[in-house]
N, C-alpha and C positions, 0 to 999 in steps of 0.2 A: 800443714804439709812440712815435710824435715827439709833441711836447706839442701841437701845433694838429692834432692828432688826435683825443689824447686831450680836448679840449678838443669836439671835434667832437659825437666820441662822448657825452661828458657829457651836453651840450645836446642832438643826440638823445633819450637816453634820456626827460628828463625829459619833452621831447614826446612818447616813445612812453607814458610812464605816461598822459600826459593822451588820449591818440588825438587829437591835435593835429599837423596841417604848422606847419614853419614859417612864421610870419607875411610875407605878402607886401605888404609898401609900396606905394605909387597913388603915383605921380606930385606932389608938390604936396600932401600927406595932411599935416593937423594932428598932431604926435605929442602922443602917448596921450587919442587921441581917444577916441570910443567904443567902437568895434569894437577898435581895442587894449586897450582895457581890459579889454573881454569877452572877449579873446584867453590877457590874463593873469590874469584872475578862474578860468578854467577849467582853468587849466593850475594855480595854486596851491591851487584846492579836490581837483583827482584826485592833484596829489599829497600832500597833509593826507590823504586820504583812505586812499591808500595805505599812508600812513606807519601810522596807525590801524590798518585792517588786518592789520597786521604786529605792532604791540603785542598785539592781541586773538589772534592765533597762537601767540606768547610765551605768552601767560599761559596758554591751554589745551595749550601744548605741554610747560609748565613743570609745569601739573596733571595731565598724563599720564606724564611722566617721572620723576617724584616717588618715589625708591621708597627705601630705608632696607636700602642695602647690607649685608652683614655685613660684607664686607674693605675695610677702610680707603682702598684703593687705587683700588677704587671708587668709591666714597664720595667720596674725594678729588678724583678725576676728573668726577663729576660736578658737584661745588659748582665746581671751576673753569669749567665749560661756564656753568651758569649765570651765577656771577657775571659772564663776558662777556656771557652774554646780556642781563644786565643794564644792565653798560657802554653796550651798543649800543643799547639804547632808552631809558637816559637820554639820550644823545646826541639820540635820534629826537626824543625829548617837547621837548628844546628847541630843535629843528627846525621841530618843530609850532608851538611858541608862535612864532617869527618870522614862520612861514608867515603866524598870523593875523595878527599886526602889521601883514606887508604884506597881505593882505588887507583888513585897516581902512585902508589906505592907497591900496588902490584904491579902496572906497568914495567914501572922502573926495576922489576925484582930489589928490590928492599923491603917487601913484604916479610911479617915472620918469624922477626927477629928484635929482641927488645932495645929502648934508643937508649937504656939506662946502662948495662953492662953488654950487649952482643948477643945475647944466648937465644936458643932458640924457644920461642914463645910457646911452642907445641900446637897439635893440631886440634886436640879439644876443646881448649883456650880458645882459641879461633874461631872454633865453630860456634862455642858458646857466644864468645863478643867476638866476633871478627874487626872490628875496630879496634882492638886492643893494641896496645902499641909498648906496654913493658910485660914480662915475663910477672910469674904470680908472686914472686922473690922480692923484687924490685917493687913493683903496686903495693906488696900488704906494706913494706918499709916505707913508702913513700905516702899512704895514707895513714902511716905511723904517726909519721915527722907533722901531719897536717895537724892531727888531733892537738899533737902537743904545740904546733905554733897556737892553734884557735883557743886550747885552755891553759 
């Protein structure tokens, strides 16, 4: 799959979790007006929500599958399943906490707008990671500067 595809897709999905279209721009429209706001309040609560969800599946799924092998190899097999399971909603849990972040962020209107220069983040950006918090300017420099601290 080409990356502004897979790019596409991403963004999709996240509107498909929210049952949200893409946001349609007016002519002359204030950005993160109202109606964007309440575009991106909706789309970061269904998916906080989902994300939840998916933990509370975990934890009853992890209570049903609980069971005390005899053969080691079992046993073994299963602690690795879990412990990914686990992996992967630690990951979610600190998914959820940015979620809220920027949801305290649309509250506040400070949604939008990047923390690195001001500018505005744009609305497809958004849509695609609504968490985003610097403009695409700022991100690629600043995963720049990581590469070159790490090598």
């Amino acid at each position: 799959m080409q990356e502004g595809q897979k790019r596409k897709t991403s963004s999709l999905s996240i509107l498909a979790i929210a049952g949200v279209a893409p946001y349609q721009e007016k002519p002359g429209e204030e950005y993160m007006n109202e109606a964007q706001l309440e575009h991106f309040k909706k789309i970061l609560v269904a998916w906080r929500n989902q994300l939840r969800d998916e933990v509370d599946r975990t934890v009853s799924h992890m209570q049903d599958e609980a069971a005390n092998f005899p053969d080691p190899a079992d046993r073994a097999t299963q602690e690795e399943e879990f412990s990914l399971e686990l992996r992967n909603r630690d990951r979610e849990r600190k998914l959820i906490k940015k979620i809220e972040k920027t949801l305290k962020k649309v509250e506040d209107d400070d949604f939008g707008f990047c923390e690195a220069c001001g500018v505005e983040i744009g609305i497809r950006r958004l849509e695609a990671r609504p968490t985003a918090d610097m403009c695409i300017d700022c991100k690629t420099l600043a995963e720049i500067r990581e590469k070159q601290m790490a090598g």
